[in-house]
C-alpha positions in Angstrom: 5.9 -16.1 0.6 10.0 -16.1 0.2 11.3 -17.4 -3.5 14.7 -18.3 -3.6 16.8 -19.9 -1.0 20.1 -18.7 0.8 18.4 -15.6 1.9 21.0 -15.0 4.5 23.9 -14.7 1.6 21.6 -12.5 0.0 21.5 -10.5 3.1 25.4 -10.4 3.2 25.2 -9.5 -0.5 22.6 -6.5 0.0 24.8 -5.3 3.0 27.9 -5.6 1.1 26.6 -3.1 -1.8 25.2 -1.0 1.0 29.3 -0.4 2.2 30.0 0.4 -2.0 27.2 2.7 -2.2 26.7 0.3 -5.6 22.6 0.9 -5.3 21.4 -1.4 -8.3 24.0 -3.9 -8.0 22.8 -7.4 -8.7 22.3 -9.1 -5.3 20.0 -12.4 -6.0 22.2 -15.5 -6.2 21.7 -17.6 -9.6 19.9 -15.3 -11.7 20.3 -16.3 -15.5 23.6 -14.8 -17.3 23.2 -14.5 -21.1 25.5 -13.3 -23.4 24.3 -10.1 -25.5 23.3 -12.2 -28.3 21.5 -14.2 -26.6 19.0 -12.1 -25.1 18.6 -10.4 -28.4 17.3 -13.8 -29.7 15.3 -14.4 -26.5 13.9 -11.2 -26.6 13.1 -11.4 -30.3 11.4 -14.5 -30.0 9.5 -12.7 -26.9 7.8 -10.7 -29.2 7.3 -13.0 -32.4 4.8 -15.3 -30.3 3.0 -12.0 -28.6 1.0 -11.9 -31.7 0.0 -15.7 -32.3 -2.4 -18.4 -31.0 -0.1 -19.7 -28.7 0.8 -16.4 -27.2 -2.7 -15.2 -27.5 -3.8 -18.4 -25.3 -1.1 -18.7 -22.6 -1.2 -14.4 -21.6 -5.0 -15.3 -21.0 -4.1 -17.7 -18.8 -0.9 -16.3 -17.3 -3.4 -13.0 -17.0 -6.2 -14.9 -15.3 -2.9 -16.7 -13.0 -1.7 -12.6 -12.6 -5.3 -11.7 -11.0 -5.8 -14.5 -8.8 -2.0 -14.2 -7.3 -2.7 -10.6 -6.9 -6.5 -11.7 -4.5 -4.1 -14.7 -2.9 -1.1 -12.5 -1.7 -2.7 -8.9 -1.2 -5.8 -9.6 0.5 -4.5 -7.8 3.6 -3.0 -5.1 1.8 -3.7 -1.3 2.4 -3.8 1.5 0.2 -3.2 4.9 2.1 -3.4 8.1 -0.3 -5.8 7.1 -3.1 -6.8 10.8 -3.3 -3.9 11.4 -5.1 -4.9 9.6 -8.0 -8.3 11.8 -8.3 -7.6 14.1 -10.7 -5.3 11.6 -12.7 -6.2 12.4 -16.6 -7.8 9.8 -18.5 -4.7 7.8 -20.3 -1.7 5.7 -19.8 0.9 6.2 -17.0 4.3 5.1 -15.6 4.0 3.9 -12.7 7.2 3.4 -10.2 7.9 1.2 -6.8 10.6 0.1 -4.8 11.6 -3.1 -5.6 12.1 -5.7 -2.9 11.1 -8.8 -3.9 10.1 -11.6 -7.2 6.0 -10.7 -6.4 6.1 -6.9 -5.1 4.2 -5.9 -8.6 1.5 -7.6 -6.6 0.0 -4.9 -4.8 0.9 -2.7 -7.5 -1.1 -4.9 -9.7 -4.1 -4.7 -6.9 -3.9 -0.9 -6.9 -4.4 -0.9 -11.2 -7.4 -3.2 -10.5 -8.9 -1.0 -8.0 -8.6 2.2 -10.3 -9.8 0.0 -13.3 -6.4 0.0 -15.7 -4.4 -2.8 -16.6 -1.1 -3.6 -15.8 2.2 -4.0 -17.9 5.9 -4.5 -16.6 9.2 -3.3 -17.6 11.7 -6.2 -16.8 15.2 -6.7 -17.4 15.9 -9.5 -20.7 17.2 -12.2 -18.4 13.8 -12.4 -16.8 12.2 -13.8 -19.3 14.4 -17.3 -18.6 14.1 -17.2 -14.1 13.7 -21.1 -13.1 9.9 -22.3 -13.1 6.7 -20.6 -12.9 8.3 -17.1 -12.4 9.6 -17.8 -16.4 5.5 -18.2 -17.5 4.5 -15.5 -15.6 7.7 -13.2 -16.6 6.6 -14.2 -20.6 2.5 -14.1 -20.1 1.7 -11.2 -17.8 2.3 -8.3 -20.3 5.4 -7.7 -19.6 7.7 -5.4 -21.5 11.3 -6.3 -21.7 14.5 -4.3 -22.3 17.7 -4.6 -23.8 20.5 -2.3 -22.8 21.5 -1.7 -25.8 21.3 2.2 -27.7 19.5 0.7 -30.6 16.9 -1.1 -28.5 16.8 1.3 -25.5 16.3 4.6 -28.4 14.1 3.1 -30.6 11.9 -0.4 -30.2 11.5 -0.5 -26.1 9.7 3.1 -26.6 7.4 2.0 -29.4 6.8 -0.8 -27.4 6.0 1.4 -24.4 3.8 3.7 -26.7 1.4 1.1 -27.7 1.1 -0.1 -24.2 0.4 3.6 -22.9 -1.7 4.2 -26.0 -3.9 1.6 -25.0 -4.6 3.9 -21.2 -2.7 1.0 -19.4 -0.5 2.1 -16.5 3.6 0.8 -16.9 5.4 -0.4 -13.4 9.1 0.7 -13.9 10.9 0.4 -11.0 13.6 2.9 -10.6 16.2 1.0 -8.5 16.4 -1.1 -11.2 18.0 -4.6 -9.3 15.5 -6.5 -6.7 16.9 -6.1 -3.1 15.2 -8.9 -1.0 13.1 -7.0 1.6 15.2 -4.3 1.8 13.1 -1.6 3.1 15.0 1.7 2.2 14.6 3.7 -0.5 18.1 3.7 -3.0 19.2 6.0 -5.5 17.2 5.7 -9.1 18.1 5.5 -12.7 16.7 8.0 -15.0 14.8 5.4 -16.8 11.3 5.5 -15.7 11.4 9.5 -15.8 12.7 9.9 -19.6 10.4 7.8 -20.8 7.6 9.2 -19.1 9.0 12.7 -20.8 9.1 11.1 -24.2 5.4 10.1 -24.2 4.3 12.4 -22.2 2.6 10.7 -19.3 2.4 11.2 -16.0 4.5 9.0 -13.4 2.3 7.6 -10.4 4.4 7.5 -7.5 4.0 5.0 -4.7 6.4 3.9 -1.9 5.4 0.1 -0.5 6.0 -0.2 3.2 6.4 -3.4 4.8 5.0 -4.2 7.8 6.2 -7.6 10.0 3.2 -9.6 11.3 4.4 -12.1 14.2 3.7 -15.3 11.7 7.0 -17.2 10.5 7.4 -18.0 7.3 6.6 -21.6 5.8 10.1 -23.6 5.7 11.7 -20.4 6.4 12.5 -19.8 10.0 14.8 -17.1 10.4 11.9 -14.9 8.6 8.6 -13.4 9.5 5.9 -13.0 7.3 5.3 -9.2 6.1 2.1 -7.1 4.7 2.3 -4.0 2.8 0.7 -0.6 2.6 1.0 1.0 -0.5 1.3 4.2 0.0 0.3 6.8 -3.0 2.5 9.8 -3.3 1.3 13.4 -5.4 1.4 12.1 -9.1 4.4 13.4 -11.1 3.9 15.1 -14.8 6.6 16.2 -17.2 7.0 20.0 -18.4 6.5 20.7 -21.7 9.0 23.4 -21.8 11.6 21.2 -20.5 13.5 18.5 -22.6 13.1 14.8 -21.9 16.4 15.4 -20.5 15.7 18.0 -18.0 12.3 16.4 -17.5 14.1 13.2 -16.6 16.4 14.9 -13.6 13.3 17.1 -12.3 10.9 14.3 -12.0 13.0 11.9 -10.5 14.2 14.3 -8.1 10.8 14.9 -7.0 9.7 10.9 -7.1 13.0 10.0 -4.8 12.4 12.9 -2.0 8.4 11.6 -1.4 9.8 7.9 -1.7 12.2 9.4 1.4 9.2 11.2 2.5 6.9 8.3 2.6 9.6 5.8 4.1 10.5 7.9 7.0 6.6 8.6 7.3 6.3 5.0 7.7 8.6 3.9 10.1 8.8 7.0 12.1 12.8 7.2 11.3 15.4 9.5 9.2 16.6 7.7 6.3 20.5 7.0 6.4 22.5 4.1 5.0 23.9 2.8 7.3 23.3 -0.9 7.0 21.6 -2.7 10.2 19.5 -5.9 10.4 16.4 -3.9 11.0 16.5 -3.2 6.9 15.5 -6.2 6.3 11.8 -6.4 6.8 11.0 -9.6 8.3 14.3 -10.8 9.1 14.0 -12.8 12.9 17.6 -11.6 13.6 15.8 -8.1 13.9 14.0 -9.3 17.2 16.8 -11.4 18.9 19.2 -8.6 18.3 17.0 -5.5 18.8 19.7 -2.1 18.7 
């Protein structure tokens, strides 16, 4: 399923970043721009209706919505290294993913329902206004938004995150930050996920998700074949105690961005370089006109 239209300039936009070496750049065309006090205010009101009837009511539904997308769009999916989540201590964890398009916490979601934990979702503030039914689901699906601001960043988003953990649910964070539209690379990470993880204490499940092009085209898409995914579970990732959150933060995302390497190049059976062709964009019918 492809959301959004003018995927070809988003293409251009993904390659274009690629040539800057600018790895979380905003690519997606007409995502919402808010001023700073504006997304305090939406996120503030975010959180105000969390706790009443209204916001009770509509993340039971958008929960309910969350599960059956999750049995709609993943029913081929396959899960490859579920062994590593064996001896996974009882408890909340982070959870990190590349991030390539507006329904990849999908599968991610599909992996927490097999293991029997719920699901919450870091997103950026601006989410929480996208056009449509991606604004319900961003408000009602336990999501956990964030403010890049000191105040917010150092204080409320990791009480937030603490009740969520506290509660043994897992937390998606997804290290590359920006959505790149099918991109299938691994990019460079922000320390986010991996001080966090530090602060509480909690281990970071690692996955990579590797897409695989069936030879089905997308509905009122053309240039673009469908895709499934494999989610591939990498060795979990726990924070030293002896370290600081600081040091923590470098180790562990070191270690979470060389399997993500490790599990891409598993996958496609190549070196990882970026070099920008069309083959890095899963899907993309240009890939098989223009074979290289």
């Amino acid at each position: 399923m492809i959301i959004g239209d003018n995927r070809e300039k988003v293409i251009e936009n993904i390659k274009a970043a690629v040539s800057r070496e600018d790895w979380n750049a905003k690519v997606e065309l007409g995502d919402p721009v808010l001023s700073l006090k504006e997304r305090k205010s939406l996120v503030n009101s975010f959180w105000s209706e969390q706790d009443t009837l209204k916001g009770k009511v509509n993340n039971k539904i958008g929960h309910l919505i969350f599960n059956a997308l999750t049995g709609l769009f993943t029913s081929t999916t396959k899960f490859v290294g579920l062994e590593n989540l064996e001896n996974l201590p009882k408890g909340g964890a982070i959870i990190t993913a590349n991030h390539f398009n507006q329904l990849d916490s999908l599968p991610i979601k599909h992996l927490a329902n097999k293991t029997h934990h719920n699901l919450a979702i870091a997103i950026e503030d601006t989410n929480l206004k996208l056009p449509g039914f991606l604004c319900y689901l961003m408000n009602y699906v336990g999501t956990i938004p964030l403010i890049k601001t000191p105040s917010y960043v150092g204080t409320e988003f990791p009480q937030h995150l603490h009740d969520v953990l506290e509660d043994d649910n897992w937390v998606l964070i997804y290290p590359e930050q920006e959505m790149w539209w099918n991109y299938r690379k691994p990019r460079q990470f922000q320390r986010g996920a991996y001080y966090f993880a530090a602060k509480q204490n909690v281990p970071v499940i690692s996955t990579f998700i590797e897409l695989q092009t069936t030879d089905k085209l997308e509905k009122d898409h053309p240039n673009f074949y469908q895709n499934k995914y494999v989610v591939r579970v990498l060795p979990t990732i726990y924070p030293d105690v002896k370290l600081s959150a600081n040091e923590n933060s470098k180790r562990m995302l070191k270690q979470d961005y060389q399997q993500k390497v490790a599990a891409f190049e598993q996958a496609y059976h190549r070196k990882l370089d970026y070099d920008f062709t069309p083959w890095d964009i899963a899907g993309w019918r240009y890939n098989y006109q223009n074979k290289k």
